[in-house]
N, CA, C and O atoms as a GROMACS GRO file, in nm:
protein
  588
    1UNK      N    1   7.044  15.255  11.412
    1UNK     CA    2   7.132  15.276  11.527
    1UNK      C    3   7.165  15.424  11.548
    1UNK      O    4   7.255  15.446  11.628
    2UNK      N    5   7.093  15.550  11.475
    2UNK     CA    6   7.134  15.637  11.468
    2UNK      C    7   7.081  15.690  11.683
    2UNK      O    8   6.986  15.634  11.737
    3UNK      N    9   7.141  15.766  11.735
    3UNK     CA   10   7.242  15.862  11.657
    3UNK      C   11   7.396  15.765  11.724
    3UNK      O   12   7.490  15.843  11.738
    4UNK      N   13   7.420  15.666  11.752
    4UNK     CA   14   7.530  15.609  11.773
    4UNK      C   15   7.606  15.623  11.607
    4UNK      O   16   7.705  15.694  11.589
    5UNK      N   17   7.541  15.546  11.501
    5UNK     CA   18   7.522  15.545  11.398
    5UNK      C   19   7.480  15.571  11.310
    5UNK      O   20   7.385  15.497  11.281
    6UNK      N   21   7.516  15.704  11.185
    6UNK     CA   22   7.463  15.762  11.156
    6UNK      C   23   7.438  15.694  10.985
    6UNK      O   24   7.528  15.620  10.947
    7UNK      N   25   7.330  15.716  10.893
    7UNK     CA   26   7.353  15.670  10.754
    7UNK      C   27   7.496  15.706  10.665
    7UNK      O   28   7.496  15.828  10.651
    8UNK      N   29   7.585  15.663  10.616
    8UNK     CA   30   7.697  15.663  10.567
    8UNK      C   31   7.817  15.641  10.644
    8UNK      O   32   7.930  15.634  10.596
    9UNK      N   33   7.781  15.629  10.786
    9UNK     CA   34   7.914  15.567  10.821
    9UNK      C   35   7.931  15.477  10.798
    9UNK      O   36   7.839  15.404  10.764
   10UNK      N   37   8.097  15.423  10.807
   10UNK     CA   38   8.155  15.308  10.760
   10UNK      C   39   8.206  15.213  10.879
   10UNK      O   40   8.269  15.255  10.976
   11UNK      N   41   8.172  15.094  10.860
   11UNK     CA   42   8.271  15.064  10.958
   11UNK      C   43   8.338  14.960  10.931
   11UNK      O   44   8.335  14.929  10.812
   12UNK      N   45   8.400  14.891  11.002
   12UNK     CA   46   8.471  14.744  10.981
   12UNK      C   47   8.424  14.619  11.108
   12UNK      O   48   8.429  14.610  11.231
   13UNK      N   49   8.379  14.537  10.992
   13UNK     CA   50   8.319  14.443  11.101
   13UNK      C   51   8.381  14.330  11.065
   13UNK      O   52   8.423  14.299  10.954
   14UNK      N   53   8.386  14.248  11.202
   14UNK     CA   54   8.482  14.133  11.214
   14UNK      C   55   8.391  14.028  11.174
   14UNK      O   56   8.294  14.013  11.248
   15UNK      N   57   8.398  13.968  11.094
   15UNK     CA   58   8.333  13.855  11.028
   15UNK      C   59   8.309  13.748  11.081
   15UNK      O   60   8.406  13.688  11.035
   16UNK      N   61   8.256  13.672  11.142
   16UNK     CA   62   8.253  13.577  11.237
   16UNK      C   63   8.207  13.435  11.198
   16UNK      O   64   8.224  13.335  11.268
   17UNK      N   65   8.138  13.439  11.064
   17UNK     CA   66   8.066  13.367  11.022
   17UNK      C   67   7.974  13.269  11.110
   17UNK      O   68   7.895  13.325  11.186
   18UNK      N   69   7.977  13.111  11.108
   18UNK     CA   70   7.913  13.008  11.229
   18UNK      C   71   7.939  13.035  11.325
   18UNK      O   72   7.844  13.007  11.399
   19UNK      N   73   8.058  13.097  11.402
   19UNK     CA   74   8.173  13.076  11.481
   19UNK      C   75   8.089  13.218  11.609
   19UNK      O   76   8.157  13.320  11.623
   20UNK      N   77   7.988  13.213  11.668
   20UNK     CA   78   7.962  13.323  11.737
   20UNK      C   79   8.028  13.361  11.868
   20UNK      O   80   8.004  13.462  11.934
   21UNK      N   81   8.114  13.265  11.895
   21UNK     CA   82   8.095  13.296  12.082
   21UNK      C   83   8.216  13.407  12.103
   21UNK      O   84   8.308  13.410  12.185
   22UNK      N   85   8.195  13.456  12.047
   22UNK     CA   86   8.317  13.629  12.080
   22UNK      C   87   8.175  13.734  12.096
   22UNK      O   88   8.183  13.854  12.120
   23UNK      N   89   8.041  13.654  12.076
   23UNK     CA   90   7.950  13.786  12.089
   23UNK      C   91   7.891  13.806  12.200
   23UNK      O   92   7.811  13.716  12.228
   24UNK      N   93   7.900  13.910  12.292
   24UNK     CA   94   7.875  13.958  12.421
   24UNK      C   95   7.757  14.047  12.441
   24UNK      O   96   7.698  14.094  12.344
   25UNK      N   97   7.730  14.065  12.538
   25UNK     CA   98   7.567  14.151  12.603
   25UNK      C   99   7.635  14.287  12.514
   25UNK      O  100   7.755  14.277  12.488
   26UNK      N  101   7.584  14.375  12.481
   26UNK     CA  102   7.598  14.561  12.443
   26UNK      C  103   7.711  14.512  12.344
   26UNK      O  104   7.792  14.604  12.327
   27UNK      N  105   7.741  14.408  12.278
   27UNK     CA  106   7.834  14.382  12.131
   27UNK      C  107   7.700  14.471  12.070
   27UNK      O  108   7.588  14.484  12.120
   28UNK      N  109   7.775  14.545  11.900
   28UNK     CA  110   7.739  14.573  11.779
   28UNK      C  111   7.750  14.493  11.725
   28UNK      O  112   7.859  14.438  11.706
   29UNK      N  113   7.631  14.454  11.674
   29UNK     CA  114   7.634  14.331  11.536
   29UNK      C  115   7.581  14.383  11.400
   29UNK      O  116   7.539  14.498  11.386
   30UNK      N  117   7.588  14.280  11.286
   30UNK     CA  118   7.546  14.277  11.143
   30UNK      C  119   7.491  14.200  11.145
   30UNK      O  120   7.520  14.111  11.225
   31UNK      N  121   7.391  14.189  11.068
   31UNK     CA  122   7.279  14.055  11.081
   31UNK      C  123   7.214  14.089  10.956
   31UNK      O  124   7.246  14.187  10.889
   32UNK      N  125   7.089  13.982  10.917
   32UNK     CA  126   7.053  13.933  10.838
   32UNK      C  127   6.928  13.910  10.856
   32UNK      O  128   6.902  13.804  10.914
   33UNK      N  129   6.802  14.003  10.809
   33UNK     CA  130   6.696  14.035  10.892
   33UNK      C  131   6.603  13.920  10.805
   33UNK      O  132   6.646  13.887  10.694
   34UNK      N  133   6.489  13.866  10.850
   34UNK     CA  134   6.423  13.738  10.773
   34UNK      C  135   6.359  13.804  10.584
   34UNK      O  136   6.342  13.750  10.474
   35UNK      N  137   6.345  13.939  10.640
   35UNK     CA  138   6.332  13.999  10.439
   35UNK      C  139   6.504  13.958  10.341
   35UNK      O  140   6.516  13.934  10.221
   36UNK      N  141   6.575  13.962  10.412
   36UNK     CA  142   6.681  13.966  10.352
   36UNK      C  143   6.794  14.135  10.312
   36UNK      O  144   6.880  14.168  10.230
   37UNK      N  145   6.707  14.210  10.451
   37UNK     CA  146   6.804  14.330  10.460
   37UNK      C  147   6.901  14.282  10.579
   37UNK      O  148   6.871  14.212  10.676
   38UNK      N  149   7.055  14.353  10.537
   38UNK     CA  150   7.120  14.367  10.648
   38UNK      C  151   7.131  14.507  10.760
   38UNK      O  152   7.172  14.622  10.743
   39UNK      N  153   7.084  14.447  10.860
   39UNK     CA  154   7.091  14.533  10.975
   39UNK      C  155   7.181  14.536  11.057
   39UNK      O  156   7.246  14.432  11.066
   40UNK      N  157   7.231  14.676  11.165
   40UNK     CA  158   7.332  14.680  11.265
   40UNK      C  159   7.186  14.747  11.358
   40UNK      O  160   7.093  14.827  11.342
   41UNK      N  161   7.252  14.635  11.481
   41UNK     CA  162   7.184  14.637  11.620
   41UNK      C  163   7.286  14.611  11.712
   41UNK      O  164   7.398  14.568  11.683
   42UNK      N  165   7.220  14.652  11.890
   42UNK     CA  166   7.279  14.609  12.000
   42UNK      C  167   7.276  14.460  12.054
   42UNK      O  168   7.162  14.415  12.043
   43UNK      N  169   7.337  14.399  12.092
   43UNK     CA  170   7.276  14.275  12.164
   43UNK      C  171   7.236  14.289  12.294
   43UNK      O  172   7.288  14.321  12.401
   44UNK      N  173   7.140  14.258  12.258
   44UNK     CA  174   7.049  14.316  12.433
   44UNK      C  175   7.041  14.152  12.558
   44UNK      O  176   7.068  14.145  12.678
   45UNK      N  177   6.998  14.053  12.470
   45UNK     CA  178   6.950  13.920  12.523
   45UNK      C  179   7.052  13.856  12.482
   45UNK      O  180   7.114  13.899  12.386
   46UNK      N  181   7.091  13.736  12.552
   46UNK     CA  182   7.188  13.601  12.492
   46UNK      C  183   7.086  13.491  12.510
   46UNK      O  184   6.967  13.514  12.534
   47UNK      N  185   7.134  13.381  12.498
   47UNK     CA  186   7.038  13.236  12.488
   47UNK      C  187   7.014  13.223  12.711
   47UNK      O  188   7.077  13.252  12.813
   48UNK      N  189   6.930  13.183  12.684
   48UNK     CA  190   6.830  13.151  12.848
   48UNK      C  191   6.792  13.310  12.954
   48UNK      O  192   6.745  13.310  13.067
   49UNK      N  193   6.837  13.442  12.862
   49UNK     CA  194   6.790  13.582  12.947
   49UNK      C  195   6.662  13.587  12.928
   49UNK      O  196   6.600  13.571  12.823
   50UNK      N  197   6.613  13.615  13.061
   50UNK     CA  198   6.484  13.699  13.038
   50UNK      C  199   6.488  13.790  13.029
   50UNK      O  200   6.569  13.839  13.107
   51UNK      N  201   6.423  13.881  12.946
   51UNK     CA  202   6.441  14.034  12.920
   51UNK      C  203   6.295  14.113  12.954
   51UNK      O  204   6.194  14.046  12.934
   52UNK      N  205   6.279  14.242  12.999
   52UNK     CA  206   6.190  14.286  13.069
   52UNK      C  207   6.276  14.462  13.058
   52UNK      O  208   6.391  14.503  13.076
   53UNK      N  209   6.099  14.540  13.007
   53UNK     CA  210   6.213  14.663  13.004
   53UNK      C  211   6.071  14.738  13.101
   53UNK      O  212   5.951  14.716  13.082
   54UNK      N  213   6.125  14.816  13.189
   54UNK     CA  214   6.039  14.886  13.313
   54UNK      C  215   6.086  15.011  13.288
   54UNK      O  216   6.199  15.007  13.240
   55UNK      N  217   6.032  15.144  13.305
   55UNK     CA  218   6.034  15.261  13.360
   55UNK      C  219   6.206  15.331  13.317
   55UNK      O  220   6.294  15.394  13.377
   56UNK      N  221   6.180  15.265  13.151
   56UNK     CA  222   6.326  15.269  13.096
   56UNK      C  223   6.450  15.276  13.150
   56UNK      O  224   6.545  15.354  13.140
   57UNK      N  225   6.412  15.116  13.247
   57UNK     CA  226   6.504  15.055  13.307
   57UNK      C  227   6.519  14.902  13.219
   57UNK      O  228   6.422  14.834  13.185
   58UNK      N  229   6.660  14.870  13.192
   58UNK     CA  230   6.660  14.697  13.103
   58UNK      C  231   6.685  14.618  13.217
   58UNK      O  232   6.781  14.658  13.283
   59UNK      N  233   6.630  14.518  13.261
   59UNK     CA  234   6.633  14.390  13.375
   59UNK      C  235   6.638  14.265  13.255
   59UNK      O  236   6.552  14.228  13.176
   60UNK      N  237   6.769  14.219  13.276
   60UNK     CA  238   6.828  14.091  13.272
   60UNK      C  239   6.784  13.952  13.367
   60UNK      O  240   6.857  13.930  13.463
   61UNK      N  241   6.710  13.894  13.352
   61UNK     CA  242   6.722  13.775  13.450
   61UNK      C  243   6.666  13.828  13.582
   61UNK      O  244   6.694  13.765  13.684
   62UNK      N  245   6.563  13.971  13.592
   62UNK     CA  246   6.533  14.014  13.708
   62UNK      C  247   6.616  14.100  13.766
   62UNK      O  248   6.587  14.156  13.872
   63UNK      N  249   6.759  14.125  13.684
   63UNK     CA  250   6.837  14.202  13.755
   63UNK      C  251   6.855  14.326  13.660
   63UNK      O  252   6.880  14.302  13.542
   64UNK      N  253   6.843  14.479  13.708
   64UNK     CA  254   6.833  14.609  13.654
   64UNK      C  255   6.944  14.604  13.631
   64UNK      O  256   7.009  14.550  13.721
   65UNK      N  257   7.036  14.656  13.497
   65UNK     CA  258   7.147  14.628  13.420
   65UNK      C  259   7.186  14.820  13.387
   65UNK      O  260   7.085  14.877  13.428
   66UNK      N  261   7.256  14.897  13.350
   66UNK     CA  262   7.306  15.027  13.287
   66UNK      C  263   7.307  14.978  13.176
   66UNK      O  264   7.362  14.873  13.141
   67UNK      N  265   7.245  15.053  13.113
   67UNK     CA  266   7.262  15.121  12.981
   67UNK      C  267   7.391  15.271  12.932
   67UNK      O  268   7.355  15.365  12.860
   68UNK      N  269   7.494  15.262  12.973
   68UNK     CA  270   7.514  15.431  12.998
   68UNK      C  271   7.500  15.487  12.864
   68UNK      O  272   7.439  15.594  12.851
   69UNK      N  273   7.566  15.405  12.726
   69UNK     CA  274   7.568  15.478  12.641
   69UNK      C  275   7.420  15.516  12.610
   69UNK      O  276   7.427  15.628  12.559
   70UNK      N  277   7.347  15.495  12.614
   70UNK     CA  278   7.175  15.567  12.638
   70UNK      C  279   7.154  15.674  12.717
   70UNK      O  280   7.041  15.721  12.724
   71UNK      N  281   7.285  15.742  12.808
   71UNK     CA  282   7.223  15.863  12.907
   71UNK      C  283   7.204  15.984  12.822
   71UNK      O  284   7.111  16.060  12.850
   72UNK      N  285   7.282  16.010  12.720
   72UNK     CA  286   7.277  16.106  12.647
   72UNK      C  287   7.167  16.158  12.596
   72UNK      O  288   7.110  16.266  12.613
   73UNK      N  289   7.144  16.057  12.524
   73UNK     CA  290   7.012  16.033  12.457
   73UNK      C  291   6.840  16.035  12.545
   73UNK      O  292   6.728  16.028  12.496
   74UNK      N  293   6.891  16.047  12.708
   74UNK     CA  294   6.770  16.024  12.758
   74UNK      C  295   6.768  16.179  12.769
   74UNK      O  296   6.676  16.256  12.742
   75UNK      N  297   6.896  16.206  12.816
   75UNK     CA  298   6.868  16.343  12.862
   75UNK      C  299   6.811  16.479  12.746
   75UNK      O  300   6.767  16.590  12.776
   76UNK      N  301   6.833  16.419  12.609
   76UNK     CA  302   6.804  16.484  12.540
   76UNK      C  303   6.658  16.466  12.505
   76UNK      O  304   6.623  16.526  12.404
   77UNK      N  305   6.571  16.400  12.565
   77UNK     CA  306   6.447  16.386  12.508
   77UNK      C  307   6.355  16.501  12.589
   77UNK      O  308   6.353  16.523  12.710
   78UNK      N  309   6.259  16.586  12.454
   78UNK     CA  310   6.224  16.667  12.531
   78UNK      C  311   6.108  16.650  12.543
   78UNK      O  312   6.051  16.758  12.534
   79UNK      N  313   6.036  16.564  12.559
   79UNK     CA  314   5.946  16.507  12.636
   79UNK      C  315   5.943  16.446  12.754
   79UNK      O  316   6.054  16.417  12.797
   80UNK      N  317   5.796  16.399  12.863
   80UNK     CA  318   5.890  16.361  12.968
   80UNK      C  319   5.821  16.223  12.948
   80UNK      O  320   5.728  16.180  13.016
   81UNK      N  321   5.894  16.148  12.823
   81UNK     CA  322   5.863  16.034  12.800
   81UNK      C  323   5.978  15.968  12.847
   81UNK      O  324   6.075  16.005  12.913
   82UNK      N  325   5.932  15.821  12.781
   82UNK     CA  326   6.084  15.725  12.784
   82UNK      C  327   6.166  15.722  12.666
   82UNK      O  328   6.146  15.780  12.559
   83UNK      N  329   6.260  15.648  12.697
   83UNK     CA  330   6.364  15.630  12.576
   83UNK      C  331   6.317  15.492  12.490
   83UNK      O  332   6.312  15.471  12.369
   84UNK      N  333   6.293  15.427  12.577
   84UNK     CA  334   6.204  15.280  12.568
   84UNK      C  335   6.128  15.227  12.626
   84UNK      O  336   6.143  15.221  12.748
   85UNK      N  337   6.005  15.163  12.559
   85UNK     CA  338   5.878  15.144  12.623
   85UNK      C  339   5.879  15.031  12.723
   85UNK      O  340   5.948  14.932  12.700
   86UNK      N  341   5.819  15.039  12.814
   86UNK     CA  342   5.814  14.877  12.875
   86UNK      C  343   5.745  14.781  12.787
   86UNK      O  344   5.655  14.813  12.710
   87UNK      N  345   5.792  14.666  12.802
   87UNK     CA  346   5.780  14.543  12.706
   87UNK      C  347   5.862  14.408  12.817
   87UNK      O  348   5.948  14.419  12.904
   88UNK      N  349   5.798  14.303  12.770
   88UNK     CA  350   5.846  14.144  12.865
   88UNK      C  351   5.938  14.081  12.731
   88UNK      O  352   5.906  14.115  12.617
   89UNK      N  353   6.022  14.013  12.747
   89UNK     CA  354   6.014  13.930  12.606
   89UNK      C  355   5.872  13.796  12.586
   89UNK      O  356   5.835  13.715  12.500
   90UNK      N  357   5.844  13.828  12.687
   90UNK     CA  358   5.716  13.679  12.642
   90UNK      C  359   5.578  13.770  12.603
   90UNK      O  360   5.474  13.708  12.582
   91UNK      N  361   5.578  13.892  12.595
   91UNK     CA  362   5.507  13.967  12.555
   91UNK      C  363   5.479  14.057  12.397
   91UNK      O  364   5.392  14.129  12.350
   92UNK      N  365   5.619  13.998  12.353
   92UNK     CA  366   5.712  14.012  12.185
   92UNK      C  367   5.697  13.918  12.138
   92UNK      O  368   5.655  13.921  12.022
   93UNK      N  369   5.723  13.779  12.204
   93UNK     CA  370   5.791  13.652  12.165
   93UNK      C  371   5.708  13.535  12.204
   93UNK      O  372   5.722  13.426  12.149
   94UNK      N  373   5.640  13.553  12.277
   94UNK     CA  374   5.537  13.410  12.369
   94UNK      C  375   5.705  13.273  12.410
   94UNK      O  376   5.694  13.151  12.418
   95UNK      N  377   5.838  13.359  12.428
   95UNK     CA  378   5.929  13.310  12.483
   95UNK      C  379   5.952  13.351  12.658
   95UNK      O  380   5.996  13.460  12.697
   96UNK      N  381   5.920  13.263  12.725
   96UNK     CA  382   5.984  13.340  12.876
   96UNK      C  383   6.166  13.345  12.875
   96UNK      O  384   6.231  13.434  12.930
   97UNK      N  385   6.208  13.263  12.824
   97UNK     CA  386   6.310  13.318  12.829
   97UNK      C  387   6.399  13.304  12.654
   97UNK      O  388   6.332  13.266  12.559
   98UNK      N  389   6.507  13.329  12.641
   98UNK     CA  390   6.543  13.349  12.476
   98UNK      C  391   6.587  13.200  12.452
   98UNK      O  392   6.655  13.128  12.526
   99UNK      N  393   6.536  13.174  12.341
   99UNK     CA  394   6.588  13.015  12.322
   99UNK      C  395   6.730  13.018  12.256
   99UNK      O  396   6.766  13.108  12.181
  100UNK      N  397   6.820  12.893  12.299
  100UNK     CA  398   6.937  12.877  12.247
  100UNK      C  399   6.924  12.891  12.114
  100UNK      O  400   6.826  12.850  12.051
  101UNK      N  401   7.073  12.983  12.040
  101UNK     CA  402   7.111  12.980  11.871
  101UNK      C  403   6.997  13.149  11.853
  101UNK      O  404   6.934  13.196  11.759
  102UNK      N  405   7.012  13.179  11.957
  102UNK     CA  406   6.930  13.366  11.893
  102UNK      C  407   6.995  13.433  12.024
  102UNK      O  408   7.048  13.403  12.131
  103UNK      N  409   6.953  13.558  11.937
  103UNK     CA  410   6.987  13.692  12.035
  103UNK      C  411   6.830  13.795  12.061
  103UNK      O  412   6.713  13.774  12.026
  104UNK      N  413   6.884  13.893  12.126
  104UNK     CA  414   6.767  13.962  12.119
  104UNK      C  415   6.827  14.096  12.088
  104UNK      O  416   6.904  14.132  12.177
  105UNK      N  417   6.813  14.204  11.963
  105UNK     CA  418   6.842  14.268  11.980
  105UNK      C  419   6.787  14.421  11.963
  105UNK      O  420   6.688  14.417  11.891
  106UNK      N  421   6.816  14.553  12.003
  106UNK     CA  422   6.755  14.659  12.003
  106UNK      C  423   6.884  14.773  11.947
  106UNK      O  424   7.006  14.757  11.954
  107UNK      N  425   6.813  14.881  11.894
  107UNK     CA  426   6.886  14.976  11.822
  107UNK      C  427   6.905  15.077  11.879
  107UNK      O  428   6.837  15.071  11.981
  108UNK      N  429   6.972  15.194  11.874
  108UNK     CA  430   7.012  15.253  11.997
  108UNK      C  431   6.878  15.339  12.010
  108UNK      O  432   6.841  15.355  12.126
  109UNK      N  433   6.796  15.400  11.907
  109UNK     CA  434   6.770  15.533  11.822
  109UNK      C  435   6.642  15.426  11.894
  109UNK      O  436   6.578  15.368  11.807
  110UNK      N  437   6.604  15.398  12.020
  110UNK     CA  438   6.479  15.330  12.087
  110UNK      C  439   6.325  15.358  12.033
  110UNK      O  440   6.245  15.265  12.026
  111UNK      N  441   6.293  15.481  11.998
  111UNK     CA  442   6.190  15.501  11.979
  111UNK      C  443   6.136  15.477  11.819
  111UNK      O  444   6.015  15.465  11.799
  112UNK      N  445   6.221  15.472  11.722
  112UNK     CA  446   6.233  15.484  11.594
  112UNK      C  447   6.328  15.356  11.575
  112UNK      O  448   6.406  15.397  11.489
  113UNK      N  449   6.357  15.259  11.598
  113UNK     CA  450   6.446  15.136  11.583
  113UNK      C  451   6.350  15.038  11.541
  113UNK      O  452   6.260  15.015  11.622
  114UNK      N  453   6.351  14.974  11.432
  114UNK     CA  454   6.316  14.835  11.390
  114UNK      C  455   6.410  14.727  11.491
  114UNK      O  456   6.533  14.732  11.481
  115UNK      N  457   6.351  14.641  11.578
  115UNK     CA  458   6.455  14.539  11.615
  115UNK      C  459   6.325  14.464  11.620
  115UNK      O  460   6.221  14.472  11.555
  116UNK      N  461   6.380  14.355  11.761
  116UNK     CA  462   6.370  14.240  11.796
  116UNK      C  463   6.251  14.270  11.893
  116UNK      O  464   6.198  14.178  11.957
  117UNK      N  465   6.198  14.434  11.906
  117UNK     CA  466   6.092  14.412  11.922
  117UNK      C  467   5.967  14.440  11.827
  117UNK      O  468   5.864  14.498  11.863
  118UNK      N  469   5.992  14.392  11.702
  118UNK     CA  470   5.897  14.374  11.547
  118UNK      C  471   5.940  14.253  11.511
  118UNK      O  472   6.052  14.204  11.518
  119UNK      N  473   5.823  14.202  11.464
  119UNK     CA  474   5.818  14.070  11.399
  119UNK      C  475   5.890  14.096  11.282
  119UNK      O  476   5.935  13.988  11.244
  120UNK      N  477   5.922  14.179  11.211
  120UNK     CA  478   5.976  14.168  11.116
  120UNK      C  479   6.125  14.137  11.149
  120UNK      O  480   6.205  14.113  11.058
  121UNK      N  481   6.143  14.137  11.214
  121UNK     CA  482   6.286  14.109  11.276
  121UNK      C  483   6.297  14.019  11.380
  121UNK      O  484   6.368  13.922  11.356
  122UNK      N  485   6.226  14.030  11.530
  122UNK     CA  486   6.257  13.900  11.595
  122UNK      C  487   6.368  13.857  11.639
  122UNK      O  488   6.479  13.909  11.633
  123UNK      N  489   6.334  13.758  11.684
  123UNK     CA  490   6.448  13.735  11.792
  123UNK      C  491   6.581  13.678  11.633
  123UNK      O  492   6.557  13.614  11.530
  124UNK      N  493   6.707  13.738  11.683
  124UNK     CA  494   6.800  13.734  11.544
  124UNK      C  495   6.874  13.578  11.562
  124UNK      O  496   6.940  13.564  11.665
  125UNK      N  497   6.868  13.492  11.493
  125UNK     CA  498   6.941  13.362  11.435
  125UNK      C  499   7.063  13.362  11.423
  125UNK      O  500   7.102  13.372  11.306
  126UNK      N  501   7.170  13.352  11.533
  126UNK     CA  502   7.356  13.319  11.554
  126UNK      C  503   7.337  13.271  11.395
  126UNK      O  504   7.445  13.313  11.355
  127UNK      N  505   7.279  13.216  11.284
  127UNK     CA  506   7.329  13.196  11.163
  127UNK      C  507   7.300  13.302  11.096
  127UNK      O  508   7.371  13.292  10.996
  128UNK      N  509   7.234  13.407  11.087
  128UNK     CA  510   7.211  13.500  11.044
  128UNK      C  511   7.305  13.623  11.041
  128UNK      O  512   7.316  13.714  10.958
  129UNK      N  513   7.373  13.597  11.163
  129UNK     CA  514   7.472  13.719  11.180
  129UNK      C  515   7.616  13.732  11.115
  129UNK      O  516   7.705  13.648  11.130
  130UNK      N  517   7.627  13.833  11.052
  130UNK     CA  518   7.732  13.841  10.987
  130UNK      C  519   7.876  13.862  11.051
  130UNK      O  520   7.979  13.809  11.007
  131UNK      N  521   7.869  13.935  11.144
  131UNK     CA  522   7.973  14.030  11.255
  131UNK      C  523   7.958  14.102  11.371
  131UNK      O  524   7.858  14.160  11.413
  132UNK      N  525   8.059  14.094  11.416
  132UNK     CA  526   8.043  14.208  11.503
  132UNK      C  527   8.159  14.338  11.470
  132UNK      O  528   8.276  14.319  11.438
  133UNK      N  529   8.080  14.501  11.491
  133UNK     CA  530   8.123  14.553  11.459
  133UNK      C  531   8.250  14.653  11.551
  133UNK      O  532   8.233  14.716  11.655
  134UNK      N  533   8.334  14.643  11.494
  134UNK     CA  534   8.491  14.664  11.535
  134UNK      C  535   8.539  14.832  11.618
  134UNK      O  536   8.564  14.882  11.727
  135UNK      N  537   8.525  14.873  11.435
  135UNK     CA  538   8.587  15.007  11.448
  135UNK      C  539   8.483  15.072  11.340
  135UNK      O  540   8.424  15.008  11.254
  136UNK      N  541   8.474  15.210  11.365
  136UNK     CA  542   8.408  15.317  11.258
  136UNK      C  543   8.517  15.332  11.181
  136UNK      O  544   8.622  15.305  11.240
  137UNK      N  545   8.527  15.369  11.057
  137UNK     CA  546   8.643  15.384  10.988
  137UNK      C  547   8.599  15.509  10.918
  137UNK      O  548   8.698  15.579  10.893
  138UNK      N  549   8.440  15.586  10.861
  138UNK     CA  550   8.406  15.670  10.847
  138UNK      C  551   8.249  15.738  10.904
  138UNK      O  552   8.144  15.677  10.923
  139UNK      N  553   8.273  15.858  10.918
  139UNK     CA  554   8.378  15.987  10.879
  139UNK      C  555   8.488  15.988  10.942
  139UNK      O  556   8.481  15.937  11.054
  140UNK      N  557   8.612  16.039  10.903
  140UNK     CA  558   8.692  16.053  10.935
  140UNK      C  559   8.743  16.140  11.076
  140UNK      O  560   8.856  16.153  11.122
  141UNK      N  561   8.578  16.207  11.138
  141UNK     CA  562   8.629  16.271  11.198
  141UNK      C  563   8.563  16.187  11.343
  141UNK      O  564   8.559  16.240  11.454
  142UNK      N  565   8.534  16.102  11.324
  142UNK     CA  566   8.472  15.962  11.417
  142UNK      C  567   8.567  15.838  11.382
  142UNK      O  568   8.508  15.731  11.397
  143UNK      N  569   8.675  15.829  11.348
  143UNK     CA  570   8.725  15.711  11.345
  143UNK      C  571   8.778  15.681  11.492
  143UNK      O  572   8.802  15.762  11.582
  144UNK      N  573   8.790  15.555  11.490
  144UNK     CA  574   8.760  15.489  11.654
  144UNK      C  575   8.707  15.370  11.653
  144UNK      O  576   8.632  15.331  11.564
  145UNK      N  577   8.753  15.283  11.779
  145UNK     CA  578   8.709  15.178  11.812
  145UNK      C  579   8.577  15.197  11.856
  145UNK      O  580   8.534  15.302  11.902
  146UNK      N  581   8.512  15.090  11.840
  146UNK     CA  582   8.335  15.100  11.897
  146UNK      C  583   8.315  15.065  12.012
  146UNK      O  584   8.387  14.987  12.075
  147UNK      N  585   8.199  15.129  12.060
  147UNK     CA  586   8.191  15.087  12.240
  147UNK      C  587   8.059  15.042  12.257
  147UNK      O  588   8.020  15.005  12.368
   0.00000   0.00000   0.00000
């Protein structure tokens, strides 16, 4: 998740266990990747979205969605690439749309992010997830609620 998230920050995540439905589109989560590492990702997809990424634009259901916390990060690329590649989810997944009891999710750090678009990860399992994440609590000079 860098650079939202950098290695050694801390944060506090709300534990949610079975119990998912407090988790929303652009929530921070903890999860539980099928090796058995825990990962923090965005939630990009909920159960029945189609997801479709164009001209590092994200389309929901056909509909072009903001990203803002990503402007930073676009503007800093000094290439005149993308931030993120185009990709379908039935082109990841052989899913047209996300099946109920998963998410879909992506890391901020797009180009260098293990998510949900690697098999090693995949679409993430509502039992798998540990939390969603709250507040940074370190460094101290980033403490704050998460956005």
């Amino acid at each position: 998740m860098m650079p939202t998230y950098e290695d050694g920050d801390i944060v506090i995540v709300n534990k949610i266990g079975k119990k998912i439905s407090g988790i929303e589109r652009f929530d921070v989560i903890v999860f539980e990747t099928p090796i058995g590492e825990i990962y923090i990702k965005r939630v990009i997809g909920l159960p029945g979205d189609h997801i479709a990424y164009e001209n590092d634009t994200l389309y929901i259901n056909d509909e072009a969605l903001e990203e803002s916390y990503l402007d930073l990060y676009k503007e800093q690329l000094l290439d005149n690439g993308t931030l993120t590649q185009d990709f379908t989810l039935q082109s990841l997944t052989d899913y047209s749309t996300i099946p109920e009891g998963y998410f879909f999710v992506l890391g901020d750090n797009r180009r260098n992010s293990v998510d949900s678009r690697y098999p090693s990860v995949g679409l993430v399992p509502m039992e798998k997830v540990i939390g969603k994440v709250n507040i940074r609590f370190y460094p101290l000079d980033s403490i704050g609620i998460v956005k």
